[in-house]
C-alpha positions as CSV (number, residue, x, y, z in Angstrom):
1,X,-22.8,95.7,-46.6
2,X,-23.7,92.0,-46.8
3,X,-23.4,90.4,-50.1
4,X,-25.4,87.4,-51.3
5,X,-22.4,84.7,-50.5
6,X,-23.0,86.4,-46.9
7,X,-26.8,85.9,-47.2
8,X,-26.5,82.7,-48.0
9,X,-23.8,81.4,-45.0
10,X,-25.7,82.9,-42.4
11,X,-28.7,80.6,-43.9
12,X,-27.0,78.2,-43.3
13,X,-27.1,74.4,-44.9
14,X,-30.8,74.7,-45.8
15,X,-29.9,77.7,-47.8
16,X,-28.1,75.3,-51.0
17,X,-31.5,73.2,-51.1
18,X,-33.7,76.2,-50.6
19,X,-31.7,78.0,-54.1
20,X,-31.3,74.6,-55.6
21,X,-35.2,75.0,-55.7
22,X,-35.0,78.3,-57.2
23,X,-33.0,77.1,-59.9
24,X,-35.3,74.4,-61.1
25,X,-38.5,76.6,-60.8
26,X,-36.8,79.0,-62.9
27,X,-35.7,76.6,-65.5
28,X,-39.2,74.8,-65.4
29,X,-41.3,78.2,-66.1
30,X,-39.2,79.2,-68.7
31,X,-39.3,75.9,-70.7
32,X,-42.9,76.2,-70.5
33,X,-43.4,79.6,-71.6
34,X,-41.4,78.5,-74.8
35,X,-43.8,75.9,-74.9
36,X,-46.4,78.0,-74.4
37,X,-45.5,80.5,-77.3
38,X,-49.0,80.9,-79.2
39,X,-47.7,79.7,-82.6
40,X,-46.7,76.8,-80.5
41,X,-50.2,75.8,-79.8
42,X,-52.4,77.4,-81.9
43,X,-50.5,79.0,-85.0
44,X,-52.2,82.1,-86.2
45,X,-54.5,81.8,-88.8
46,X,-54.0,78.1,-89.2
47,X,-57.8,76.9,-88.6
48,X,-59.0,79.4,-91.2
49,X,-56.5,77.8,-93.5
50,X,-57.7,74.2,-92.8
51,X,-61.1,74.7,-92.6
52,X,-60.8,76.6,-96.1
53,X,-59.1,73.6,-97.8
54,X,-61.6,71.2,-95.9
55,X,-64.1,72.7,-97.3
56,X,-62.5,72.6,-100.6
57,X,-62.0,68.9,-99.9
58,X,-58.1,69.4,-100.3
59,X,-58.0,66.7,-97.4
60,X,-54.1,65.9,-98.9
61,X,-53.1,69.7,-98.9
62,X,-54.6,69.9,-95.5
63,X,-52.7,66.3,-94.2
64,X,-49.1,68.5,-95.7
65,X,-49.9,71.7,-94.0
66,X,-50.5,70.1,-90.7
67,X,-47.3,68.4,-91.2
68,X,-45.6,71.8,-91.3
69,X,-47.2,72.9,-88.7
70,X,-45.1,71.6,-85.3
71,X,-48.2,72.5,-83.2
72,X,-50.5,71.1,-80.3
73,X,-53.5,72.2,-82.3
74,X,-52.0,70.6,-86.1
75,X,-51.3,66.9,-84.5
76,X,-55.3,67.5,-83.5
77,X,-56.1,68.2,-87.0
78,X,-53.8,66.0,-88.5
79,X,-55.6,63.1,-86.1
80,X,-58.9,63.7,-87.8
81,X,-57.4,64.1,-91.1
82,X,-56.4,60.7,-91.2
83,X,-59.9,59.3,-90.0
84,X,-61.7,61.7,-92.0
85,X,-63.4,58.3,-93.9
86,X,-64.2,56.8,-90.4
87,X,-67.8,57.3,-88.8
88,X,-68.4,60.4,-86.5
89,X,-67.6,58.6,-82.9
90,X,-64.4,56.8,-84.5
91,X,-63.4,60.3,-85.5
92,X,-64.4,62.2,-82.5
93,X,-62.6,59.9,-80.3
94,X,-59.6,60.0,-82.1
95,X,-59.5,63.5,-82.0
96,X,-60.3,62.9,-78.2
97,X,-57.5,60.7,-77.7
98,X,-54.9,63.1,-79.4
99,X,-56.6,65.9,-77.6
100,X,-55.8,64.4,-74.3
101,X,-52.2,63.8,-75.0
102,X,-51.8,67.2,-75.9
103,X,-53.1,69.1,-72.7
104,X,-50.9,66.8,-71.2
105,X,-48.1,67.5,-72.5
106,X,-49.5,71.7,-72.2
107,X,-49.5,70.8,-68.1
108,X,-46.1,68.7,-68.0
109,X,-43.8,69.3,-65.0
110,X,-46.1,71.9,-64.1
111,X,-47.4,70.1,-60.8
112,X,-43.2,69.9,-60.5
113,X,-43.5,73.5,-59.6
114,X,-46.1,72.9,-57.0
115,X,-44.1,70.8,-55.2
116,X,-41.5,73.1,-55.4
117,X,-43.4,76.2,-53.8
118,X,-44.3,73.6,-50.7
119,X,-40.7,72.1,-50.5
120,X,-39.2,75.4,-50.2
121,X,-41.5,76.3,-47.6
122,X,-41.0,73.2,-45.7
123,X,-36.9,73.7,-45.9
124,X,-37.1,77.5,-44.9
125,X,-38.8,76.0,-41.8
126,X,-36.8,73.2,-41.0
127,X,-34.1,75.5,-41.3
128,X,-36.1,78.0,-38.8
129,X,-36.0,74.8,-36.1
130,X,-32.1,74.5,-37.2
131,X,-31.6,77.9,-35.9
132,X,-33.7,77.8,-33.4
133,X,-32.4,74.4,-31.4
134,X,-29.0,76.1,-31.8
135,X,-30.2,79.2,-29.9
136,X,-31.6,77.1,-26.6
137,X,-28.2,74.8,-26.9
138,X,-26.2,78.1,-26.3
139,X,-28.8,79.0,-23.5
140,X,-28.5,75.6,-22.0
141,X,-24.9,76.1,-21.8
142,X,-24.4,79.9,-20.6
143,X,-24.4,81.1,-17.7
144,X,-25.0,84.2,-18.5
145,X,-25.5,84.5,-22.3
146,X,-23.9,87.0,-24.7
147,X,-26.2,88.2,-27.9
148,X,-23.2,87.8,-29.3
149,X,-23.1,83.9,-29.2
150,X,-26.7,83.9,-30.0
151,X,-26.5,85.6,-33.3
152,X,-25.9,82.4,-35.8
153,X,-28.9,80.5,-34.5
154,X,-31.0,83.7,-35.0
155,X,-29.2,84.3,-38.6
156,X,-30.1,80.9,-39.5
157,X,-33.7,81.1,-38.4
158,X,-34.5,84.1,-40.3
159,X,-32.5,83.9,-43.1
160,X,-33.8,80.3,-44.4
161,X,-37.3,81.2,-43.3
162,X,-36.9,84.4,-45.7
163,X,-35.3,82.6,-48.6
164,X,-37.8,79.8,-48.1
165,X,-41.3,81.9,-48.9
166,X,-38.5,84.0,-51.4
167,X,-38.9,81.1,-53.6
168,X,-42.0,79.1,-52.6
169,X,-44.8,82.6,-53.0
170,X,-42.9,83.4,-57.2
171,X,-43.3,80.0,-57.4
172,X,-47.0,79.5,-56.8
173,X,-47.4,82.6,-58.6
174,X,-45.7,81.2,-61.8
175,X,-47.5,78.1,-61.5
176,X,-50.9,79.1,-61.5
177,X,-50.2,81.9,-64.5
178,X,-49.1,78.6,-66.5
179,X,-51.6,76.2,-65.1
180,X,-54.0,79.2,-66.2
181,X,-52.8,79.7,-69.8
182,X,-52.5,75.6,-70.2
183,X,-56.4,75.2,-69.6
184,X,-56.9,78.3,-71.6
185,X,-55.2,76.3,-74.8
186,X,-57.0,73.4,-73.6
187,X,-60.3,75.1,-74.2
188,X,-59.2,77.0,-77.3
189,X,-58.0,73.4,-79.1
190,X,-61.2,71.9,-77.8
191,X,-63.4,74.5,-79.5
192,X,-61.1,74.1,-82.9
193,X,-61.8,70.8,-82.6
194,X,-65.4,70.9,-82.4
195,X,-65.6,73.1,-85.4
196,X,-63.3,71.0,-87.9
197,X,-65.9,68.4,-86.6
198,X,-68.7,70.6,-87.4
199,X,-67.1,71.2,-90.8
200,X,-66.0,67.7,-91.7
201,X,-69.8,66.7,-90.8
202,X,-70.9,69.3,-93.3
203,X,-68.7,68.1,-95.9
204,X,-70.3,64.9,-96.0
């Protein structure tokens, strides 16, 4: 029965790139789905909360719960907090601004993952060639060839194309599930952000 160190010398040398890959997809989806935990983002309940005390004009109580909060959508709030006194367009482009920075940091080493899933690809089949060249330089030099003598060239061709779309199709999955749920929070802040607007505007 093979066992995964066999797996993995049959590959070949494009195997340790191919699983190095592996490793740092891994790592990168799990950081962001920490990241991506919902109180991370958007705590529950926390807009009720601050529009309450908004509209309460408790703008201090407001500034210290923010402060609490270590969340995408509190730094938002907080933003406009702080230019609650300015005009409309100085505040909305504050909160812009802050906005922006946010979803950017939601979709960070994200398009890392991307390149991942088409690197992995690319080494399965370079590793595919490997194999293959070493297949038609046994040919070239047998007479008569033995399967036998064949059989590392063919290992390496299959095994790194395998391991190759292994990694590279999880990959793409992964990435387009968080690139999904980034935008999602992207348009859930934006819509929180409109309504403190709304709210603030009120206010005055």
């Amino acid at each position: 029965m093979n066992t995964l160190w066999d797996f993995i010398q049959k590959g070949g040398f494009f195997m340790y790139p191919i699983i190095l890959c592996s490793v740092v997809s891994l790592a990168i989806f799990m950081e962001r789905v920490w990241v991506f935990r919902k109180n991370g983002v958007i705590p529950e309940g926390f807009l009720d909360s601050i529009f309450e005390l908004v509209r309460e004009n408790k703008i201090s109580e407001a500034s210290a719960f923010c402060y609490k909060e270590s969340s995408s959508m509190a730094r938002i709030v907080l933003t406009a907090l702080r230019n609650i006194m300015a005009g409309k367009e100085v505040l909305k482009e504050s909160m812009e601004e802050t906005g922006k920075k946010e979803v950017k940091n939601l979709e960070k080493r994200l398009e890392a993952m991307n390149t991942i899933a088409s690197v992995s690809t690319l080494l399965g089949l370079l590793g595919t060639i490997s194999g293959m060249i070493k297949i038609f330089a046994v040919i070239s030099l047998e007479t008569v060839v033995n399967p036998g003598s064949l059989a590392g060239g063919i290992s390496e061709a299959l095994y790194t194309t395998a391991a190759g779309l292994t990694v590279a199709i999880p990959t793409v999955v992964a990435y387009k599930y968080l690139l999904g749920r980034a935008r999602a929070y992207a348009s859930f802040m934006e819509e929180g952000a409109f309504a403190l607007l709304q709210r603030i505007d009120d206010r005055k």
